[in-house]
C-alpha positions in Angstrom: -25.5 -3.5 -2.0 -27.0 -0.4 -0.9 -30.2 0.3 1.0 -31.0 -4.2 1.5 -31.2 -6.2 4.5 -28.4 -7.4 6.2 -28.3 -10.8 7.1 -25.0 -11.1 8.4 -22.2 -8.3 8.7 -18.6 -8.2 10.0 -16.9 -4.5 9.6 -13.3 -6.6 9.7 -12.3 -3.5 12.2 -13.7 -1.0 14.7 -12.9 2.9 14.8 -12.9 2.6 18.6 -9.1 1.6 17.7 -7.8 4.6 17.1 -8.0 5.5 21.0 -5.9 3.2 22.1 -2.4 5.3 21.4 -3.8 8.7 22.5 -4.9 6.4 25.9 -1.9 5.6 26.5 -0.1 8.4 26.0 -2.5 10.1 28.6 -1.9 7.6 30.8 2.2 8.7 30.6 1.5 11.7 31.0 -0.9 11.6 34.0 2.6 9.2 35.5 4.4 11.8 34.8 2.6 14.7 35.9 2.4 13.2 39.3 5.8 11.8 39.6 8.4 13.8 37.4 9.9 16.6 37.3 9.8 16.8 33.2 6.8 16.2 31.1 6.9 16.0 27.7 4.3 17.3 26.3 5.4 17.7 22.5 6.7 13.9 23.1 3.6 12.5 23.9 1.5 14.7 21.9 3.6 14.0 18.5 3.2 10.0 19.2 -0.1 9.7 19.9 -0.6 11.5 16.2 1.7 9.0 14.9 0.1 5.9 16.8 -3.4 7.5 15.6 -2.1 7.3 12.2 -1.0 3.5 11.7 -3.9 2.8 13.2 -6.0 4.7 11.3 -4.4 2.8 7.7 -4.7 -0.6 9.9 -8.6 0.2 10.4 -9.0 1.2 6.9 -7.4 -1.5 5.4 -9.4 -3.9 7.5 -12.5 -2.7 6.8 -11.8 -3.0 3.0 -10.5 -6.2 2.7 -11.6 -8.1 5.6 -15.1 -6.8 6.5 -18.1 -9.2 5.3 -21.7 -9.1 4.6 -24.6 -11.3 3.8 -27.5 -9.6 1.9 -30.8 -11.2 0.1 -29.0 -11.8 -3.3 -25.3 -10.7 -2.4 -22.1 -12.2 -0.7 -19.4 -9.6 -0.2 -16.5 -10.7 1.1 -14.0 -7.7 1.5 -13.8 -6.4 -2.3 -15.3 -9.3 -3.9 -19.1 -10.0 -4.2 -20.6 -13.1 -5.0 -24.5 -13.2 -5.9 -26.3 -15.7 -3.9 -28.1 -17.1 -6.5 -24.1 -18.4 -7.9 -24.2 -20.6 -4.8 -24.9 -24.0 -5.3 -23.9 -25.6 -1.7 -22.8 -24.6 1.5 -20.8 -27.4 2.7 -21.0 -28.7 5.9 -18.5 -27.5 8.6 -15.5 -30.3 9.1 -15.6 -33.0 11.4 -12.4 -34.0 13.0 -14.4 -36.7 15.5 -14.0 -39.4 13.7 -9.9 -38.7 13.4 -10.1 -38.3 9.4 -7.6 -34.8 9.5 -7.0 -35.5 5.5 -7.6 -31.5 4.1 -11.2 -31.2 2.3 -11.2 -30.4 -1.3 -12.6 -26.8 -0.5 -9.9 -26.4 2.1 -7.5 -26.0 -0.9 -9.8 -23.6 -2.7 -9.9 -20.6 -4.0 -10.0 -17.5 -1.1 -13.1 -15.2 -1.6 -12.0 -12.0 -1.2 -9.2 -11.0 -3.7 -6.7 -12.6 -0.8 -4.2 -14.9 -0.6 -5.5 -17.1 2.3 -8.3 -16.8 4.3 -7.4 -13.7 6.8 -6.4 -14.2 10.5 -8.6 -15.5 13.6 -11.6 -16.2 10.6 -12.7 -19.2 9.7 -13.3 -20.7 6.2 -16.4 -22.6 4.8 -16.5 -24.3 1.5 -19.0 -23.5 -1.2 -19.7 -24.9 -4.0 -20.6 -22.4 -6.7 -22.7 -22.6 -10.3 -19.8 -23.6 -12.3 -19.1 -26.8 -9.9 -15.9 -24.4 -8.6 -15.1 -24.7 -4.9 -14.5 -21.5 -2.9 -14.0 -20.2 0.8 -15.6 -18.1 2.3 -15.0 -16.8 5.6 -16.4 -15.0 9.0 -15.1 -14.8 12.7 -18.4 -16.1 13.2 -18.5 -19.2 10.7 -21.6 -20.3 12.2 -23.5 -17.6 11.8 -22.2 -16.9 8.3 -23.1 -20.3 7.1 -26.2 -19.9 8.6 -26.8 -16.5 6.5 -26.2 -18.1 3.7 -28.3 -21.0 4.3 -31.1 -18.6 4.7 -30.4 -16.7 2.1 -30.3 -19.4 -0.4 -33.5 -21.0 0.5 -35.9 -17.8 1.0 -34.6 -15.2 -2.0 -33.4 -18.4 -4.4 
């Protein structure tokens, strides 16, 4: 999906991670610069590269499988893309007000995505696709997602 409009985008993680471990490790250090008679320098030094490290897999990862983005004519959903011109329906978001908590057909659906289940603190939206197939898709920010593809749909269909 290069060089198109974004209409909606989630990177699924943020680089800015990888500074928490060195922070804290600086943060020792400064505690015990000021209150010990030993620092440990090679200590410190050697975890924040380690902490660094996990983290940097952890970002990668995310930003793989869990990053989103709503174009003109695509739906990518961390390695899977979806053209929008496949989607038939957005469904509407549930409604729980009227105390109906039976499970939606979509809710059992297919994940978008290549993933199990929809990935932690996102939420899921049902669409309905050419083929009559349900899927979810999903966003930390269902709302705006759904509205994305709303748009989508209507102006580039």
């Amino acid at each position: 999906m290069p060089d198109m409009e974004l209409l909606f985008g989630e990177e699924g993680a943020r680089w800015r991670a990888l500074l928490w471990g060195p922070l804290f490790c600086v943060l020792v250090l400064v505690i015990e610069l000021l209150t010990g008679p030993v620092v440990h320098w090679f200590a410190l030094a050697l975890f924040a590269l380690i902490l660094v490290g996990f983290t940097y897999v952890q970002v990668s990862a995310a930003r793989k499988h869990v990053s989103v983005a709503v174009t003109p004519h695509h739906l990518r959903q961390g390695s899977e893309t979806l053209d929008i011109s496949d989607i038939e329906e957005v469904l509407p978001p549930i409604d729980y007000s009227d105390g109906d908590y039976e499970p939606k057909k979509w809710e059992t659906a297919r994940v978008l995505g290549e993933l199990h289940s929809v990935p932690r603190r996102r939420t899921a939206i049902g669409l309905r696709v050419k083929d009559g197939a349900l899927v979810q898709a999903w966003a930390k920010d269902d709302d705006g997602l759904r509205a994305a593809l709303e748009h989508a749909r209507i102006e580039y269909s």
